[in-house]
C-alpha positions in Angstrom: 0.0 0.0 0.0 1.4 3.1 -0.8 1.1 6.6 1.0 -0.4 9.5 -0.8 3.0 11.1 -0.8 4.6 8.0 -2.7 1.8 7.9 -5.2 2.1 10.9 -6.3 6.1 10.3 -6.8 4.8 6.9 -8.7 7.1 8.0 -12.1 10.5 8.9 -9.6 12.1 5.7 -11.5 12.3 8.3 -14.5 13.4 11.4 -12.7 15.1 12.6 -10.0 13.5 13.3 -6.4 14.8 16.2 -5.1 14.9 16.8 -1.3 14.9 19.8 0.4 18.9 20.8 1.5 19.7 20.8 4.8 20.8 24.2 6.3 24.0 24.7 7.2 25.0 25.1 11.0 27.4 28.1 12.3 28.6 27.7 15.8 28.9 31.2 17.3 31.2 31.4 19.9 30.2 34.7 22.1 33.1 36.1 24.5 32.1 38.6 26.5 31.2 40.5 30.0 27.7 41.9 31.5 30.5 45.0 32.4 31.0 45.6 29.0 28.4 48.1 27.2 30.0 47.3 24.1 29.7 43.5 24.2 25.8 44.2 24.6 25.6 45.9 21.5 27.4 43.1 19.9 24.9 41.1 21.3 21.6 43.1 19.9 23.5 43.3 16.6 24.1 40.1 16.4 20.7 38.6 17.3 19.3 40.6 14.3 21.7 39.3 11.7 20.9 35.7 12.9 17.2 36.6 12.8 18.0 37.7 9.0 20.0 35.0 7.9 17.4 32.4 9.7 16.0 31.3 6.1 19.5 30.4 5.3 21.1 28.8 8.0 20.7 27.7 11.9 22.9 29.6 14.5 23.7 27.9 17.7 25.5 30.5 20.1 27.9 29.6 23.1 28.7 31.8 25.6 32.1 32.2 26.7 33.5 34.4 30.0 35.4 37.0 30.3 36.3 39.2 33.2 37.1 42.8 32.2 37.8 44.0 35.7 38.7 40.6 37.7 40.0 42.8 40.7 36.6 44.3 41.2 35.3 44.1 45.0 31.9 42.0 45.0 29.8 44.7 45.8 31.5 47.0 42.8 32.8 50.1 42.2 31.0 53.3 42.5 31.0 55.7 39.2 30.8 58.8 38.8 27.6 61.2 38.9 24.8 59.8 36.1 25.5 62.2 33.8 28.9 61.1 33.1 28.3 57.2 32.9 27.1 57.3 29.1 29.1 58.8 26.2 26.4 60.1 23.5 28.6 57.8 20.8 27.4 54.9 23.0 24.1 56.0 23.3 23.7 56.7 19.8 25.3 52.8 19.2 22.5 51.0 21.5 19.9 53.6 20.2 20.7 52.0 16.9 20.4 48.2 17.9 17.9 48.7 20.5 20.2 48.8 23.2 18.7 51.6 25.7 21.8 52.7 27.9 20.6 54.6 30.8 23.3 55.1 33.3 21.3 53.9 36.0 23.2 51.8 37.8 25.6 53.4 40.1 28.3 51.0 40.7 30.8 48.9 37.9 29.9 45.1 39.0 31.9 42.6 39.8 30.6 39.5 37.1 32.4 36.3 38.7 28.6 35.3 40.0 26.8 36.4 36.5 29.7 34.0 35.0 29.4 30.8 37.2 25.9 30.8 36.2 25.8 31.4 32.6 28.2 28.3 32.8 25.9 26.9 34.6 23.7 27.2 32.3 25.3 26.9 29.2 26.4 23.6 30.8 22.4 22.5 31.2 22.1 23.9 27.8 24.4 21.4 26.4 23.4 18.1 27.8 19.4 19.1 27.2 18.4 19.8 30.5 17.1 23.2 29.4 16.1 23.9 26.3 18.2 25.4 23.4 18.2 29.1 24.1 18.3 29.2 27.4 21.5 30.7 27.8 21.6 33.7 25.7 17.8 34.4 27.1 19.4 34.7 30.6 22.0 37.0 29.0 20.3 39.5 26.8 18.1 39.8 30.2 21.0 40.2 32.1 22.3 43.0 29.7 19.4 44.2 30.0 18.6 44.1 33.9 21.8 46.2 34.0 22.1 48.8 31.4 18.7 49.8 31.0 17.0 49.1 34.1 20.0 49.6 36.2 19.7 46.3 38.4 22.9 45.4 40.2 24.5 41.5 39.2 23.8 40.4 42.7 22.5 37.4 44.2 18.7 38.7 43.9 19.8 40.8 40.6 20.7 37.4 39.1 17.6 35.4 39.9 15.2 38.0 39.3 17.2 37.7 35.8 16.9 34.3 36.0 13.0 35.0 36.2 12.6 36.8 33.1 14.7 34.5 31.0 12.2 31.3 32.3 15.6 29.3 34.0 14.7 30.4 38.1 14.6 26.9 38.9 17.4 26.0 36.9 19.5 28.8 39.1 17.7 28.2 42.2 19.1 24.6 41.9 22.2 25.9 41.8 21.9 28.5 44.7 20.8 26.0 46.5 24.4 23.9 46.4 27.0 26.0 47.4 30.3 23.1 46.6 28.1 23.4 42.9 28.2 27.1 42.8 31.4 27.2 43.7 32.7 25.1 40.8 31.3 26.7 38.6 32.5 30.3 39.5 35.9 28.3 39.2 35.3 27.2 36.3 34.1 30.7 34.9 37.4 32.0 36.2 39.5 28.9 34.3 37.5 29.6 31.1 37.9 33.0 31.1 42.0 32.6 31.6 41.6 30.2 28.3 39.9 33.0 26.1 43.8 34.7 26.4 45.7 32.3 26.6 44.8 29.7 23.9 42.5 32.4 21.7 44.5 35.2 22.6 41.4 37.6 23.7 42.5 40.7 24.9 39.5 43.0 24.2 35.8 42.1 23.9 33.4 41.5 22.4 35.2 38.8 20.7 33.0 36.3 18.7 34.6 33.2 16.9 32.4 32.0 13.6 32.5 28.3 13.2 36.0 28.2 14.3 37.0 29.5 10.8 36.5 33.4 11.5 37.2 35.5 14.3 35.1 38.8 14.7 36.6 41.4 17.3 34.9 44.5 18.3 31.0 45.7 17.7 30.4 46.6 14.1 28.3 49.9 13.3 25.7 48.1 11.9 24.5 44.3 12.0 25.2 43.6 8.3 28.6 42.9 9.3 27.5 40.0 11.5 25.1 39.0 8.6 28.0 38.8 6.1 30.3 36.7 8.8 28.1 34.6 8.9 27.7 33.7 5.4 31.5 33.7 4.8 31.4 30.9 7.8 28.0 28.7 6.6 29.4 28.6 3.1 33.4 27.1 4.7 35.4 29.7 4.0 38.2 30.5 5.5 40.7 28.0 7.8 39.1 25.4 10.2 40.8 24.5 13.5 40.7 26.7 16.6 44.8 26.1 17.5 45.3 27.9 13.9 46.0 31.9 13.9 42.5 32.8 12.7 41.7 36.0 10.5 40.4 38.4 12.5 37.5 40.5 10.6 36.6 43.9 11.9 33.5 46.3 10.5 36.1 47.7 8.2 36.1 44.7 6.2 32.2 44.0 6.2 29.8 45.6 3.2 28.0 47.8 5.4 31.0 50.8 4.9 31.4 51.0 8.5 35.0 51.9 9.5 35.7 50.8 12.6 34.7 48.5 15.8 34.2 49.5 19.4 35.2 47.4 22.2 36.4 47.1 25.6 40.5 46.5 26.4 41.9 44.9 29.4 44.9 46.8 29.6 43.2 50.3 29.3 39.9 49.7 31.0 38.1 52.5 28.1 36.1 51.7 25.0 37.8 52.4 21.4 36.3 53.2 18.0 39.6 53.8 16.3 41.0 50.4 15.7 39.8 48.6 12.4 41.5 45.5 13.2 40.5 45.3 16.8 44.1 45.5 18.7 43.6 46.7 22.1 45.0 50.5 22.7 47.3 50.3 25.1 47.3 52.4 28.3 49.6 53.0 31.6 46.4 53.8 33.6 43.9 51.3 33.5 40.5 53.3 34.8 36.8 51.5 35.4 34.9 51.9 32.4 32.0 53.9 31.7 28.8 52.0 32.3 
């Protein structure tokens, strides 16, 4: 007995069947910190260029740590008056990807707890136990939580984070086992050390396409993402993580923009000069600006 489908292929001895090809994959590998304004406008960005290259390919992200101020106290470090916290050429930037920067927090955080549970959950995230998603929800929210609403990346911050993104139980669970919580803030920390060490990461945001393409910096505008992202679904460029990968920056994408903005380690202040994404170097590392 044959199906309706097969019966209406009944003459596919005489010609071809053509099935539908399968969409590529891109593995985006996301290395950033909820300190850094510029690695949320990365994000934004990039979340639009996936959501325009979705009929084309499927994008799975990973989130990787990084701690821009490691020495930070746990209960921050107080900035300045509000109306120095923003720069207008970052406010203009998130204006543009939706990214509302408000200055509203009053204190740089300290992220080794935002970090040991995004591993957390990125950990869940890869054996199934949440769904796929999960991780870069609880991020964008975090972002979020503290650059627009100006919610500090404490305890209660986190869960009520956590909350928004649909994964409280999932960090609940962890809250609840301290010897668990404190692994994974270790291994946020260990992580974090590999991002310069084996990938040589010195300034975020940082993303990695595939591991063919490296993309340093946050591009003016998301078509830079969007053409990344092609170059990696189609297999350009070399494969293998241990290689000296090309590094892109905005001044290389179509969208005419001519440089990136990012966040430096060794100077502690956001760039727009660099096209290539090097780190300015600086003798006088200061907190950053929101």
């Amino acid at each position: 007995i044959r199906t309706p489908f097969a019966m209406a292929s009944h003459d596919d001895d005489h010609e071809p069947s053509h099935h539908p090809a399968t969409k590529p994959t891109v593995e985006v590998a996301v290395v950033s910190d909820l300190a850094c304004p510029w690695c949320y406008v990365a994000a934004r960005q990039l979340e639009a260029a996936i959501e325009a290259v979705r009929p084309e390919m499927d994008v799975t992200i990973a989130w990787e740590p990084f701690f821009l101020r490691p020495q930070t106290p746990a209960d921050g470090v107080a900035k300045g008056p509000p109306e120095t916290r923003v720069p207008a050429h970052l406010k203009a930037a998130g204006a543009a990807c939706g990214a509302d920067f408000t200055g509203r927090c009053d204190r740089t955080p300290n992220t080794e707890l935002f970090h040991g549970v995004a591993c957390h959950l990125g950990d869940l995230e890869r054996q199934g136990l949440i769904e796929q998603g999960a991780a870069t929800r609880f991020h964008m929210a975090a972002f979020r939580a503290y650059f627009t609403d100006g919610a500090y990346p404490d305890a209660d911050g986190l869960l009520d984070v956590a909350r928004h993104a649909a994964v409280e139980d999932a960090v609940q669970a962890l809250y609840a086992n301290a010897i668990l919580l404190d692994a994974r803030r270790s291994l946020a920390k260990r992580e974090a050390m590999r991002q310069v060490s084996a990938r040589d990461v010195t300034a975020i945001p940082a993303c990695f396409f595939d591991g063919r393409l490296r993309f340093d910096g946050a591009p003016r505008e998301m078509g830079a993402f969007v053409d990344v992202l092609r170059t990696a679904a189609a297999g350009e460029g070399p494969g293998g993580w241990q290689q000296q990968l090309p590094v892109i920056s905005s001044a290389s994408s179509s969208g005419g923009a001519t440089s990136s903005s990012y966040y430096s380690t060794s100077s502690g202040s956001s760039s727009e000069a660099s096209p290539c994404g090097e780190a300015p170097r600086s003798s006088s590392p200061s907190v950053p600006r929101e």
